[in-house]
N, C-alpha and C positions, 0 to 999 in steps of 0.2 A: 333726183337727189333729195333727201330730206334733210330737214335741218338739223339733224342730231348728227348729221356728215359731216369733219373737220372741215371748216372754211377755207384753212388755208391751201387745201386739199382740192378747192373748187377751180375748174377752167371758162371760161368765157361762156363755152359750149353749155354746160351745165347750170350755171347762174342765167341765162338767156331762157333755158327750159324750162328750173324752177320757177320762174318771177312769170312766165307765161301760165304753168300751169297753175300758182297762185292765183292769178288772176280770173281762174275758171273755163281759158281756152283751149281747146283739141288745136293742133299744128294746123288745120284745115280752118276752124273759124278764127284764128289769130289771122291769118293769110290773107282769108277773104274780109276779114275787117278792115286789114291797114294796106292789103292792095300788095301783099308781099308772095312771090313767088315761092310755092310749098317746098319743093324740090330743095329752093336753096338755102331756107330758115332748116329745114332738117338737118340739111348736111352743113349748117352752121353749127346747129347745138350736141350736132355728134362730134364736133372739132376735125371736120373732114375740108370744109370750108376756111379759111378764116377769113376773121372779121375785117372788115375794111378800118381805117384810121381816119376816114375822111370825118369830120366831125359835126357836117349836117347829118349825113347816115346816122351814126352815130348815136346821132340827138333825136335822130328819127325813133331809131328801134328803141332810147329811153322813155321817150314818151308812151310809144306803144306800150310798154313796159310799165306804164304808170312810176318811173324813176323820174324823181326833181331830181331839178339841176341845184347842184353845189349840197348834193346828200351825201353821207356816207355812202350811201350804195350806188351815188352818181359815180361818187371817185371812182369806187371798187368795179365797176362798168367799165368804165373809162381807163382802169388798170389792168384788168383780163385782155380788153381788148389788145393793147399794148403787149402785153405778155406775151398773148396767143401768137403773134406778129417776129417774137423776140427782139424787142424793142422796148428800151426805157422809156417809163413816159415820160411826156412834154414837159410839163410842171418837176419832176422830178430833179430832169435833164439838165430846163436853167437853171437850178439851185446854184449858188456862186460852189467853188469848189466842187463839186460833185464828179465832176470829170477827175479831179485829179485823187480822189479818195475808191473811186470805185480799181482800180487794177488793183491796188494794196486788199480791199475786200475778196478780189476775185480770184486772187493769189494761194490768200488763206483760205478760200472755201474746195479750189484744187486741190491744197493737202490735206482739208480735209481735218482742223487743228480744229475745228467747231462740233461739237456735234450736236446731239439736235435742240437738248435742251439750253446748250450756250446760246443756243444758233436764235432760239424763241424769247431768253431774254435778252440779248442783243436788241429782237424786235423790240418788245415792251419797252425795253430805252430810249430807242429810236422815236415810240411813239410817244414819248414824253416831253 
């Protein structure tokens, strides 16, 4: 994936490849660097696998990844992963209310009242 790829467009699988092959590793010497079975790093980053939620793993394959903890791209690690799983993440999850706001979200994204550009600044609000 390169980075001129819509982000929001990226899955676990592909953020995992890109940040490896950043880094300057073939699937074969990321493996044998961090002690990681090739087989199953592949069929991770081809979204054939999914990722586990456990969050030593997790912290594991950041590191590897030369991702800090509590970065942008720790979250966004940290959120594919989740995704990948269909699962809200953790942090999100305890938000006070969050529970009772999301059916009302997931109501309106059924019919489908949103489309893409409401949909993106909804985000940017969000992220404010």
């Amino acid at each position: 994936m390169n980075k001129s790829q819509d982000a929001s467009n990226q899955n676990f699988g592909d953020f995992f490849r890109s940040r490896r092959i950043e880094l300057g590793f073939s699937l074969r010497a990321f493996c044998e660097r961090y002690g990681y079975d090739p087989g199953n790093i592949s069929r991770l980053e081809r979204n054939i696998l999914p990722p586990t939620l456990d969050d030593e793993k997790l912290a594991g394959y950041a590191a590897a990844l030369k991702i800090k903890r509590d970065t942008e791209d720790w979250i966004k690690f940290h959120d594919l992963a989740h995704t990948a799983k269909g699962q809200i993440p953790t942090d999100i999850k305890n938000q006070e209310n969050i529970n009772n706001l999301l059916p009302a979200f997931f109501r309106t994204m059924r019919n489908k009242k949103l489309d893409r550009k409401k949909l993106e600044q909804l985000i940017k609000l969000l992220e404010k």
